[in-house]
C-alpha positions as CSV (number, residue, x, y, z in Angstrom):
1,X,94.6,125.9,127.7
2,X,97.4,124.7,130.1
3,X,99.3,126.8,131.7
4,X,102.2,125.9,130.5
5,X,100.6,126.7,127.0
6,X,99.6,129.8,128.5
7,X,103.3,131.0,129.5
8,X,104.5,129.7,126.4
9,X,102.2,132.0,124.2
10,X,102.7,135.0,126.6
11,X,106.9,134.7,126.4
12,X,106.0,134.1,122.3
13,X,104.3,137.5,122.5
14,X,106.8,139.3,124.1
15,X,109.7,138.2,122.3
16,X,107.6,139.1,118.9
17,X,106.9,142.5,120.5
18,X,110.6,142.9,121.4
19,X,109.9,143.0,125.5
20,X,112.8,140.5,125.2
21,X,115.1,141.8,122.4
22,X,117.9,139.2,120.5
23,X,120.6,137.9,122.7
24,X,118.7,138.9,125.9
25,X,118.3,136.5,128.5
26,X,114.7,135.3,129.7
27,X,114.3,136.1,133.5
28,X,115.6,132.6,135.5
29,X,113.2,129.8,135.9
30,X,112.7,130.8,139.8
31,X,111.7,134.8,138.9
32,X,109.5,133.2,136.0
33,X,108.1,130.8,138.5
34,X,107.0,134.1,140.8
35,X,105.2,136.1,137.8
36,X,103.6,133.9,136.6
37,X,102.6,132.3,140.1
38,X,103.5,128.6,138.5
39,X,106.1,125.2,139.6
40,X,109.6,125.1,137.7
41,X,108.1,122.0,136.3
42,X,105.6,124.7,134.5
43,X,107.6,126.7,133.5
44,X,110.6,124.4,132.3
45,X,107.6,122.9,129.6
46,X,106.9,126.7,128.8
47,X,110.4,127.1,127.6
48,X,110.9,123.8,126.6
49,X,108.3,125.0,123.6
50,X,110.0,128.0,123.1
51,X,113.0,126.0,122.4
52,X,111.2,123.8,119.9
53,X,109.9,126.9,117.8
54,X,113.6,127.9,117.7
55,X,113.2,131.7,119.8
56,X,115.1,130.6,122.6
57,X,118.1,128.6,123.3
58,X,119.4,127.4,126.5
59,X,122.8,128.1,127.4
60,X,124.7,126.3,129.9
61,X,125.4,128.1,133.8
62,X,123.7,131.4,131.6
63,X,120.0,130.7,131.1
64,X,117.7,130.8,128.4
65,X,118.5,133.9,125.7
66,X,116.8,134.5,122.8
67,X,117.8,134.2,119.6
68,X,117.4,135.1,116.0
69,X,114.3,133.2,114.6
70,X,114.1,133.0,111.2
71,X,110.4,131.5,110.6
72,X,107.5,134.4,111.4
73,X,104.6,132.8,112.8
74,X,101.5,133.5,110.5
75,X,98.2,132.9,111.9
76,X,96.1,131.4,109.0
77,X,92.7,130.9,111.1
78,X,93.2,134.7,111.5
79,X,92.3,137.2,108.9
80,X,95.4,139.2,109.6
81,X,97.3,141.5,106.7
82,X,100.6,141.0,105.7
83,X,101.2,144.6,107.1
84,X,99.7,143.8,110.5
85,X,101.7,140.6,110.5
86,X,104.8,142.6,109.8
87,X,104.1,145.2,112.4
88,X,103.6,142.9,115.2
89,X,106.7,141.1,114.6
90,X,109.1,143.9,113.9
91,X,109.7,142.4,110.4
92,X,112.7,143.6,108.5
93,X,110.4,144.4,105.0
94,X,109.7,146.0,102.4
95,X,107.4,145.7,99.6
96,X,107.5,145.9,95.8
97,X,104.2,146.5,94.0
98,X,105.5,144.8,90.4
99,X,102.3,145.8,88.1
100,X,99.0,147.1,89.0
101,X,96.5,146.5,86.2
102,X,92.6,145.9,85.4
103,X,90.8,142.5,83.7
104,X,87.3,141.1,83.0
105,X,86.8,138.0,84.9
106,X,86.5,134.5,82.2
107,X,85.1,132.0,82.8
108,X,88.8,130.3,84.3
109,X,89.2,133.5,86.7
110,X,85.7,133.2,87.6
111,X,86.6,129.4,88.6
112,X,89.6,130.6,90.4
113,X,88.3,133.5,92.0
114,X,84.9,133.1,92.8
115,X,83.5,136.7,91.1
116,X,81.2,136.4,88.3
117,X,81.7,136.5,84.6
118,X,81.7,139.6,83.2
119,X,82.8,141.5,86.2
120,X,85.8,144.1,86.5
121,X,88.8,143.7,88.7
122,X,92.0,145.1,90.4
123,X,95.1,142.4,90.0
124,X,97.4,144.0,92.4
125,X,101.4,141.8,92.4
126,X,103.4,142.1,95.4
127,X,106.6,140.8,96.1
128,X,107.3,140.7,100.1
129,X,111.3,140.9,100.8
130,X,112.1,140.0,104.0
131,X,115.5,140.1,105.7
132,X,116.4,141.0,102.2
133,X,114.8,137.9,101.0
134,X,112.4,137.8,98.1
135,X,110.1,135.1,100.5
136,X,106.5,136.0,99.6
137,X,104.8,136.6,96.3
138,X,101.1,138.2,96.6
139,X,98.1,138.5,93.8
140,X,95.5,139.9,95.0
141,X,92.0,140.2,92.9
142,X,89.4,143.2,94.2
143,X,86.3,144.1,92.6
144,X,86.3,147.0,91.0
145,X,82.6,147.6,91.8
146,X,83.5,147.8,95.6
147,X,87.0,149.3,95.1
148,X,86.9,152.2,92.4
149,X,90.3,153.4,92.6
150,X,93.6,151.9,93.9
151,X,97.4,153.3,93.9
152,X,101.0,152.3,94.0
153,X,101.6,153.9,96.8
154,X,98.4,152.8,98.6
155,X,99.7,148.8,97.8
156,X,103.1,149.8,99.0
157,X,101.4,150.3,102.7
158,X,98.4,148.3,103.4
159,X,95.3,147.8,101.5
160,X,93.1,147.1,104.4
161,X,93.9,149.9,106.1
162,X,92.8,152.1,102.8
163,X,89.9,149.8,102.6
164,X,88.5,149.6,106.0
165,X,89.4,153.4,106.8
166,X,89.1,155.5,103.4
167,X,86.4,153.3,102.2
168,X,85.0,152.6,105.6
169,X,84.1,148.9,104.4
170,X,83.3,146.3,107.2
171,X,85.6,143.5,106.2
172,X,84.5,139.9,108.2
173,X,85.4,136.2,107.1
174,X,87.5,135.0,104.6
175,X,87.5,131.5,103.2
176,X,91.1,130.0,103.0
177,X,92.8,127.3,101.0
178,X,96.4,125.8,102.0
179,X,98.5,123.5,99.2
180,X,102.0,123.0,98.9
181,X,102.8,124.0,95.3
182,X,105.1,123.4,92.7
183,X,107.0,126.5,92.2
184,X,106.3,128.2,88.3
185,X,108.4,130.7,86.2
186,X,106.9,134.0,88.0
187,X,108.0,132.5,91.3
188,X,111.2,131.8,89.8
189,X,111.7,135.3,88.7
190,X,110.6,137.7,92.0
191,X,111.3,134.9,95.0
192,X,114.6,134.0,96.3
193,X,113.7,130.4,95.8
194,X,117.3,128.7,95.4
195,X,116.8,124.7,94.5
196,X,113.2,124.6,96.2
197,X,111.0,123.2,94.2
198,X,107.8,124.1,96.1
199,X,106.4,126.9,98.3
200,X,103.4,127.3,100.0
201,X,100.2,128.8,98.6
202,X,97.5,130.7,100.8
203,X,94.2,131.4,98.9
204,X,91.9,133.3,100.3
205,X,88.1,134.4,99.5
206,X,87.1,137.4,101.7
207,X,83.6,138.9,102.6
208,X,82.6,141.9,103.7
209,X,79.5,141.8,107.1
210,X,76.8,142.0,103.8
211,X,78.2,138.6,102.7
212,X,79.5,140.0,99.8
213,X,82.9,138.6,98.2
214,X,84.9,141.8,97.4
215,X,88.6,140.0,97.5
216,X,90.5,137.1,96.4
217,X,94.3,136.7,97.7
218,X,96.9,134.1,96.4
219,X,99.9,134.4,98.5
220,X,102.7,132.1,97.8
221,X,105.3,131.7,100.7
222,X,108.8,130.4,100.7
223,X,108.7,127.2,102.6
224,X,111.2,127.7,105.2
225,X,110.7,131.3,106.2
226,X,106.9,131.6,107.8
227,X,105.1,129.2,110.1
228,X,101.9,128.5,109.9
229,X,99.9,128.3,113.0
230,X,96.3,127.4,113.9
231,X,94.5,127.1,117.1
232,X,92.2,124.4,117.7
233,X,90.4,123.3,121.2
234,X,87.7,120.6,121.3
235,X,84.1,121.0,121.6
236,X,82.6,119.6,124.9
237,X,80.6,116.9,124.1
Protein backbone atom coordinates (compact mmCIF):
# COMPACT_ATOMS: atom_id res chain seq x y z
CA UNK A 1 0.00 0.00 0.00
CA UNK A 2 1.25 3.65 -0.66
CA UNK A 3 1.49 5.85 1.77
CA UNK A 4 -0.53 8.07 0.59
CA UNK A 5 -3.19 5.18 0.54
CA UNK A 6 -2.10 4.56 3.92
CA UNK A 7 -2.94 8.25 5.31
CA UNK A 8 -5.94 8.29 3.30
CA UNK A 9 -7.52 5.08 5.09
CA UNK A 10 -6.17 6.22 8.51
CA UNK A 11 -7.90 9.98 8.17
CA UNK A 12 -11.12 7.66 6.62
CA UNK A 13 -10.95 5.86 10.04
CA UNK A 14 -10.92 8.66 12.09
CA UNK A 15 -13.43 10.71 10.61
CA UNK A 16 -15.84 7.37 10.71
CA UNK A 17 -14.87 7.05 14.41
CA UNK A 18 -15.59 10.76 15.00
CA UNK A 19 -11.75 11.68 16.04
CA UNK A 20 -12.66 14.41 13.57
CA UNK A 21 -16.28 15.32 14.12
CA UNK A 22 -18.56 17.41 11.15
CA UNK A 23 -17.41 20.85 10.42
CA UNK A 24 -14.01 20.27 12.16
CA UNK A 25 -11.00 21.16 10.33
CA UNK A 26 -8.22 18.37 9.48
CA UNK A 27 -4.85 19.46 11.11
CA UNK A 28 -2.91 21.77 8.12
CA UNK A 29 -0.98 19.89 5.50
CA UNK A 30 2.49 20.96 7.43
CA UNK A 31 1.23 19.32 11.05
CA UNK A 32 -0.12 16.24 8.90
CA UNK A 33 3.20 16.20 7.17
CA UNK A 34 4.99 15.79 10.85
CA UNK A 35 2.63 12.83 12.16
CA UNK A 36 2.60 11.09 9.73
CA UNK A 37 6.46 11.63 8.95
CA UNK A 38 5.52 12.20 4.99
CA UNK A 39 6.08 15.29 1.96
CA UNK A 40 3.05 17.79 1.41
CA UNK A 41 3.05 16.06 -1.91
CA UNK A 42 1.92 12.86 0.31
CA UNK A 43 -0.20 14.17 2.04
CA UNK A 44 -1.98 16.65 -0.56
CA UNK A 45 -2.85 12.95 -2.58
CA UNK A 46 -4.14 11.61 0.89
CA UNK A 47 -6.68 14.37 1.06
CA UNK A 48 -7.11 14.67 -2.39
CA UNK A 49 -8.93 11.03 -1.93
CA UNK A 50 -10.68 12.14 0.91
CA UNK A 51 -12.19 14.83 -1.19
CA UNK A 52 -13.18 12.38 -3.89
CA UNK A 53 -15.15 10.08 -1.41
CA UNK A 54 -17.01 13.36 -0.45
CA UNK A 55 -15.73 13.47 3.73
CA UNK A 56 -13.81 16.41 3.27
CA UNK A 57 -13.96 19.60 1.46
CA UNK A 58 -11.37 22.09 1.00
CA UNK A 59 -12.06 25.57 1.93
CA UNK A 60 -10.19 28.49 0.70
CA UNK A 61 -7.40 30.42 3.39
CA UNK A 62 -9.42 27.75 6.12
CA UNK A 63 -8.17 24.25 5.33
CA UNK A 64 -9.72 20.99 4.83
CA UNK A 65 -13.08 20.43 7.15
CA UNK A 66 -15.05 17.67 7.13
CA UNK A 67 -18.33 17.40 6.04
CA UNK A 68 -21.53 15.48 6.18
CA UNK A 69 -21.12 12.30 4.05
CA UNK A 70 -24.09 10.80 3.03
CA UNK A 71 -22.79 7.28 1.43
CA UNK A 72 -21.51 4.74 4.44
CA UNK A 73 -18.71 2.74 3.26
CA UNK A 74 -19.70 -1.04 3.38
CA UNK A 75 -17.01 -3.50 3.12
CA UNK A 76 -18.43 -6.44 1.01
CA UNK A 77 -15.12 -8.61 1.05
CA UNK A 78 -15.73 -8.37 4.89
CA UNK A 79 -18.28 -10.41 6.71
CA UNK A 80 -19.31 -7.50 8.78
CA UNK A 81 -23.11 -7.05 10.34
CA UNK A 82 -25.22 -4.41 9.63
CA UNK A 83 -24.91 -3.65 13.50
CA UNK A 84 -21.15 -3.57 13.50
CA UNK A 85 -21.26 -1.44 10.33
CA UNK A 86 -23.53 0.91 12.13
CA UNK A 87 -21.54 0.98 15.23
CA UNK A 88 -18.37 1.89 13.63
CA UNK A 89 -19.77 4.63 11.71
CA UNK A 90 -21.92 6.36 14.27
CA UNK A 91 -24.95 5.59 12.03
CA UNK A 92 -28.09 7.58 12.76
CA UNK A 93 -30.43 4.01 12.70
CA UNK A 94 -32.89 2.19 13.68
CA UNK A 95 -34.36 -0.95 12.83
CA UNK A 96 -37.88 -2.41 12.12
CA UNK A 97 -38.23 -6.13 12.28
CA UNK A 98 -41.56 -6.23 9.82
CA UNK A 99 -42.52 -10.20 10.29
CA UNK A 100 -40.71 -13.01 11.76
CA UNK A 101 -42.08 -16.33 10.51
CA UNK A 102 -41.14 -20.09 9.83
CA UNK A 103 -41.16 -22.12 6.14
CA UNK A 104 -40.12 -25.45 4.61
CA UNK A 105 -37.53 -24.93 2.02
CA UNK A 106 -39.18 -25.98 -1.96
CA UNK A 107 -37.48 -26.77 -4.30
CA UNK A 108 -37.30 -22.63 -5.62
CA UNK A 109 -35.96 -21.67 -2.00
CA UNK A 110 -33.72 -24.43 -2.07
CA UNK A 111 -32.39 -22.90 -5.50
CA UNK A 112 -32.23 -19.52 -3.92
CA UNK A 113 -30.90 -20.36 -0.77
CA UNK A 114 -28.78 -23.12 -0.92
CA UNK A 115 -30.48 -25.38 2.22
CA UNK A 116 -31.97 -28.58 1.21
CA UNK A 117 -35.53 -29.57 0.48
CA UNK A 118 -37.39 -30.47 3.25
CA UNK A 119 -35.55 -28.43 5.73
CA UNK A 120 -37.04 -25.76 8.29
CA UNK A 121 -36.22 -22.13 8.44
CA UNK A 122 -36.29 -18.65 10.21
CA UNK A 123 -37.30 -15.71 7.48
CA UNK A 124 -36.43 -12.79 9.51
CA UNK A 125 -37.56 -8.94 7.41
CA UNK A 126 -35.75 -6.01 8.38
CA UNK A 127 -36.10 -2.63 7.24
CA UNK A 128 -32.78 -0.48 8.09
CA UNK A 129 -33.84 3.52 8.40
CA UNK A 130 -31.09 5.56 8.18
CA UNK A 131 -31.02 9.29 8.72
CA UNK A 132 -34.66 8.70 8.81
CA UNK A 133 -34.41 7.00 5.46
CA UNK A 134 -36.06 3.68 4.76
CA UNK A 135 -32.43 2.75 2.62
CA UNK A 136 -31.91 -0.97 3.35
CA UNK A 137 -34.39 -3.84 3.20
CA UNK A 138 -32.90 -7.23 4.86
CA UNK A 139 -34.26 -11.15 4.53
CA UNK A 140 -32.48 -13.18 6.13
CA UNK A 141 -33.01 -17.23 5.95
CA UNK A 142 -31.42 -19.36 9.24
CA UNK A 143 -31.83 -22.93 9.76
CA UNK A 144 -33.82 -23.79 12.19
CA UNK A 145 -31.80 -26.92 12.95
CA UNK A 146 -28.81 -24.61 14.03
CA UNK A 147 -30.89 -21.73 15.34
CA UNK A 148 -33.96 -23.14 17.53
CA UNK A 149 -35.39 -20.07 18.78
CA UNK A 150 -35.26 -16.39 17.59
CA UNK A 151 -37.04 -13.09 18.90
CA UNK A 152 -38.17 -9.58 18.00
CA UNK A 153 -36.26 -8.17 20.18
CA UNK A 154 -33.11 -10.23 19.48
CA UNK A 155 -33.50 -9.06 15.47
CA UNK A 156 -33.98 -5.52 16.67
CA UNK A 157 -30.12 -5.62 17.97
CA UNK A 158 -27.90 -7.97 16.26
CA UNK A 159 -28.20 -11.54 15.32
CA UNK A 160 -24.63 -12.31 15.26
CA UNK A 161 -23.97 -11.19 18.42
CA UNK A 162 -27.01 -13.63 19.78
CA UNK A 163 -25.48 -16.23 17.51
CA UNK A 164 -21.87 -16.16 18.13
CA UNK A 165 -22.35 -15.36 22.02
CA UNK A 166 -25.72 -17.14 23.28
CA UNK A 167 -25.16 -19.86 20.86
CA UNK A 168 -21.50 -19.75 20.95
CA UNK A 169 -21.43 -20.73 17.12
CA UNK A 170 -18.08 -20.16 15.21
CA UNK A 171 -19.29 -18.14 12.25
CA UNK A 172 -16.33 -18.11 9.23
CA UNK A 173 -16.84 -17.32 5.39
CA UNK A 174 -19.63 -16.33 3.64
CA UNK A 175 -20.15 -16.54 -0.13
CA UNK A 176 -21.50 -13.24 -1.65
CA UNK A 177 -23.36 -12.20 -4.77
CA UNK A 178 -23.66 -8.35 -5.97
CA UNK A 179 -26.52 -7.32 -8.93
CA UNK A 180 -27.99 -4.21 -9.47
CA UNK A 181 -31.75 -4.94 -9.34
CA UNK A 182 -34.85 -3.88 -10.47
CA UNK A 183 -36.81 -2.55 -7.63
CA UNK A 184 -40.32 -4.94 -6.86
CA UNK A 185 -43.52 -4.03 -4.86
CA UNK A 186 -42.06 -5.03 -1.22
CA UNK A 187 -39.21 -2.56 -1.98
CA UNK A 188 -41.67 -0.13 -3.00
CA UNK A 189 -43.61 -0.39 0.18
CA UNK A 190 -40.77 -0.30 3.25
CA UNK A 191 -37.78 1.76 1.24
CA UNK A 192 -37.74 5.31 0.64
CA UNK A 193 -37.10 4.63 -3.04
CA UNK A 194 -38.47 7.95 -4.74
CA UNK A 195 -38.23 7.46 -8.82
CA UNK A 196 -35.28 4.81 -8.53
CA UNK A 197 -35.87 2.16 -10.39
CA UNK A 198 -33.08 -0.06 -9.06
CA UNK A 199 -31.18 -0.83 -5.86
CA UNK A 200 -28.50 -2.84 -5.04
CA UNK A 201 -28.84 -6.53 -3.90
CA UNK A 202 -26.15 -8.24 -1.46
CA UNK A 203 -26.64 -12.12 -1.25
CA UNK A 204 -24.93 -13.84 0.91
CA UNK A 205 -24.35 -17.74 1.79
CA UNK A 206 -22.61 -18.02 5.29
CA UNK A 207 -20.74 -21.01 6.95
CA UNK A 208 -19.92 -21.75 10.16
CA UNK A 209 -15.67 -23.23 10.77
CA UNK A 210 -17.58 -27.02 10.24
CA UNK A 211 -18.36 -25.94 6.75
CA UNK A 212 -21.83 -25.99 7.42
CA UNK A 213 -24.25 -23.31 5.62
CA UNK A 214 -26.42 -22.10 8.56
CA UNK A 215 -27.46 -18.51 6.84
CA UNK A 216 -28.65 -17.01 3.73
CA UNK A 217 -28.95 -12.92 3.60
CA UNK A 218 -30.60 -10.81 0.75
CA UNK A 219 -29.94 -7.31 1.57
CA UNK A 220 -31.23 -4.80 -0.81
CA UNK A 221 -29.61 -1.21 -0.62
CA UNK A 222 -30.73 2.09 -1.82
CA UNK A 223 -28.32 2.98 -4.57
CA UNK A 224 -27.10 6.27 -3.50
CA UNK A 225 -26.78 5.83 0.20
CA UNK A 226 -23.88 2.98 0.94
CA UNK A 227 -20.61 2.43 -0.93
CA UNK A 228 -19.37 -0.47 -1.62
CA UNK A 229 -15.75 -1.13 -1.05
CA UNK A 230 -13.31 -3.99 -1.75
CA UNK A 231 -9.65 -4.36 -1.26
CA UNK A 232 -7.64 -5.92 -3.79
CA UNK A 233 -3.53 -6.13 -4.08
CA UNK A 234 -1.81 -8.30 -6.58
CA UNK A 235 -0.20 -11.51 -6.17
CA UNK A 236 3.60 -11.51 -6.81
CA UNK A 237 4.32 -13.45 -9.61
Amino acid sequence: MKKYDYIFKDLESKISKGVYAIDDFLPTEFQLSKEYNASRDTIRKALTLLVKDGLVKKQQGRGTQVIKHHQILFPISELTSYHELVTYFNMDSKTNVIAIDKLIVDADMSKLTGFPLHSILWRITRQRVVDGIASVLDIDYLSKDIVPTISREIAEKSLYHYLEKDLNLAIDFALKEVTIDQVNDKDKILLDLGSDRHLVSVKSKVYLSSNEQFQFTESRHKLEKFKFVDFARRKPK
